[in-house]
C-alpha positions as CSV (number, residue, x, y, z in Angstrom):
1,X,-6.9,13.3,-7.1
2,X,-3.4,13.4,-8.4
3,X,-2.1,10.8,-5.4
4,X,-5.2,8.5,-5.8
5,X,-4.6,8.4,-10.4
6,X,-0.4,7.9,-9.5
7,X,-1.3,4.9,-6.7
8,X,-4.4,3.2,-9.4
9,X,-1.9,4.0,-12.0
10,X,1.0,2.4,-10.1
11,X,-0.8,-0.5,-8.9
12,X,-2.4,-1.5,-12.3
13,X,0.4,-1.7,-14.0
14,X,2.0,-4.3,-11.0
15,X,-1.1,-6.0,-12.1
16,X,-2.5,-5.2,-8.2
17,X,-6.1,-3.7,-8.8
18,X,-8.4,-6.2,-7.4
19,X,-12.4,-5.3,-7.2
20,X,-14.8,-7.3,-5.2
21,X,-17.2,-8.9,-6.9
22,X,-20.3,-6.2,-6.2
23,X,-18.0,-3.4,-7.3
24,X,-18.0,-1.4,-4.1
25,X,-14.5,-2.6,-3.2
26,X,-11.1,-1.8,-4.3
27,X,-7.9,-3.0,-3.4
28,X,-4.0,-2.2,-4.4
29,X,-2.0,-4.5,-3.5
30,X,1.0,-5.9,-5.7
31,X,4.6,-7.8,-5.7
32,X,7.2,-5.9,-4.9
33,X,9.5,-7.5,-7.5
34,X,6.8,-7.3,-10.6
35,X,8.8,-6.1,-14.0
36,X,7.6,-2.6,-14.4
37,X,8.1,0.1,-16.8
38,X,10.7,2.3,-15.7
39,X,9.8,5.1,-18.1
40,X,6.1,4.9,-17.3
41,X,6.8,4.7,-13.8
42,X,9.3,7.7,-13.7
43,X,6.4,10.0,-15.7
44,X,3.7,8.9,-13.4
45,X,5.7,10.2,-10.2
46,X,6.8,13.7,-11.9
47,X,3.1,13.8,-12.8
48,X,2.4,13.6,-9.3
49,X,4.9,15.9,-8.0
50,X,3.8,18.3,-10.2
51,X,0.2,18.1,-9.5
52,X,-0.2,17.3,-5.8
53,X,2.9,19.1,-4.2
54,X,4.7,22.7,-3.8
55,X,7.9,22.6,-5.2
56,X,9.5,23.5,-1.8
57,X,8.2,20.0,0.0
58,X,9.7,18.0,-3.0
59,X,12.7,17.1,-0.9
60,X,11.4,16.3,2.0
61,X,9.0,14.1,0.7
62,X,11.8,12.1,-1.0
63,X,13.6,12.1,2.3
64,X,10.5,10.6,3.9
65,X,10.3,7.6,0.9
66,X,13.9,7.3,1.6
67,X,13.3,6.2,4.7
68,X,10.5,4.5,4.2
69,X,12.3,2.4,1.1
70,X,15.2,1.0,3.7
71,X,12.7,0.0,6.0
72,X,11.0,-2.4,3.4
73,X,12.5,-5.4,3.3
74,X,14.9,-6.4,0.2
75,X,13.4,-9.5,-0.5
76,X,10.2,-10.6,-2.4
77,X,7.1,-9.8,-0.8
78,X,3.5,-8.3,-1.7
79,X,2.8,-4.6,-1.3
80,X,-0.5,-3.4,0.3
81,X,-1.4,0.1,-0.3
82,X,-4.4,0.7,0.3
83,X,-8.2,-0.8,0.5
84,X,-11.3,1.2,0.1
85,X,-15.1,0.3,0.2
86,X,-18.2,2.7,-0.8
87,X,-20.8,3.4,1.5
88,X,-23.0,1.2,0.2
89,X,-20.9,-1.9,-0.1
90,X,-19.5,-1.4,4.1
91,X,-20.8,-4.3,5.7
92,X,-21.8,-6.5,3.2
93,X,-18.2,-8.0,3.0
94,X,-16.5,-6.5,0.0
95,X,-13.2,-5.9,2.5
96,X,-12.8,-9.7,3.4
97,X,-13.4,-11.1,0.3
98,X,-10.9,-8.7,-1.1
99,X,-8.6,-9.1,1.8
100,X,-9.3,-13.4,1.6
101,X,-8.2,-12.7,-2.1
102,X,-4.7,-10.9,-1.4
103,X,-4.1,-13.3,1.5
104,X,-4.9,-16.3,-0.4
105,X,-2.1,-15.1,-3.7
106,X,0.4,-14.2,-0.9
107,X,-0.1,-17.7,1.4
108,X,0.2,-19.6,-2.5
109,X,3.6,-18.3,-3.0
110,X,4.6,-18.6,0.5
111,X,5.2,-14.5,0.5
112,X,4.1,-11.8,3.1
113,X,2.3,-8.9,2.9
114,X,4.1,-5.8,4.2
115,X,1.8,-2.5,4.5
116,X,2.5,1.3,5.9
117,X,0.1,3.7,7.2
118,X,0.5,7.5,8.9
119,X,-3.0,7.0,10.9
120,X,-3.0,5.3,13.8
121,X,-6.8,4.1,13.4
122,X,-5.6,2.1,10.0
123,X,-3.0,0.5,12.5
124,X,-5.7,-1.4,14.4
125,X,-7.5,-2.4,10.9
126,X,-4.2,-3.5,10.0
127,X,-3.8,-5.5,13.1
128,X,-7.8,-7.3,12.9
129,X,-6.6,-8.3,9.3
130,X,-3.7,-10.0,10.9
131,X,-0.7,-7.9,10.2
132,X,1.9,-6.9,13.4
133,X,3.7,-3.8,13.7
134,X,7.2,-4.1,12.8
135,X,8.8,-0.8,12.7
136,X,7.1,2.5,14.1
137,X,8.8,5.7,12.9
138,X,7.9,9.1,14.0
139,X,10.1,12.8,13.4
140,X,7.9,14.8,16.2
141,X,9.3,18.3,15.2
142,X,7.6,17.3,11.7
143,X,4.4,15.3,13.1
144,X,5.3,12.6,10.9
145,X,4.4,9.4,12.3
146,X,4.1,6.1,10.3
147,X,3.7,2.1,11.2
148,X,5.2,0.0,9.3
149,X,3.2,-3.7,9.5
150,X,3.8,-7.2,8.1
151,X,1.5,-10.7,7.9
152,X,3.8,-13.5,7.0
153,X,2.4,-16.0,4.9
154,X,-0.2,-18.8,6.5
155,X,1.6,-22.5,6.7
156,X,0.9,-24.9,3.8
């Protein structure tokens, strides 16, 4: 509960909550360079340190964002974290309109869309959207595993 408030939390405030129209779909997805609140944003992630990790993990979790921060490219670009539909909205095509929605803002300022994931199944969801894999990482003595994909922006 803690990681899904700090992402919703995150997002919203990168203006990067989108909801399909029926209300069964969410999706996060925001620019990487929106002006932000550093004080908000500093609270939310000790919030969810506290709440959804031991103590003992904290550094190797930062050494995993690390990583995962000098991956990402430097430049401008839209963040997708995550998209989720309910049960009874699967099918009915909540996840392409919201997915037509984020592609559409990203193609109208000529940016791409960079996402991560640590399952391999989200990798091929990833892929029907249109993103490629760019970077795979994985720390076997760990079982940490994570693709790293990118959809550049559709020509004018």
């Amino acid at each position: 509960m803690a990681l899904a408030n700090y992402t919703f939390e995150k997002a919203y405030a990168r203006r990067g909550v989108f909801l399909s129209d029926d209300e069964t779909g969410v999706a996060l997805c925001y620019r990487n360079h929106t002006e932000c609140n550093f004080f908000t944003d500093s609270w939310n992630e000790i919030k969810l340190m506290f709440y959804a990790f031991s103590i003992f993990r904290i550094p190797a979790i930062k050494a995993r964002e690390c990583y995962r921060q000098q991956i990402r490219p430097k430049d401008d670009y839209y963040y997708f974290w995550m998209l989720g539909v309910l049960d009874e909205g699967k099918g009915r095509g909540a996840a392409r309109e919201l997915k037509n929605t984020m592609f559409q803002k990203a193609d109208a300022e000529g940016l791409p869309i960079y996402a991560e994931t640590s399952m391999e199944s989200n990798c091929r969801v990833y892929e029907w959207m249109g993103f490629e894999l760019y970077h795979f990482w994985e720390v076997e003595q760990k079982d940490i595993r994570f693709w790293f994909m990118k959809r550049e922006p559709a020509a004018s």
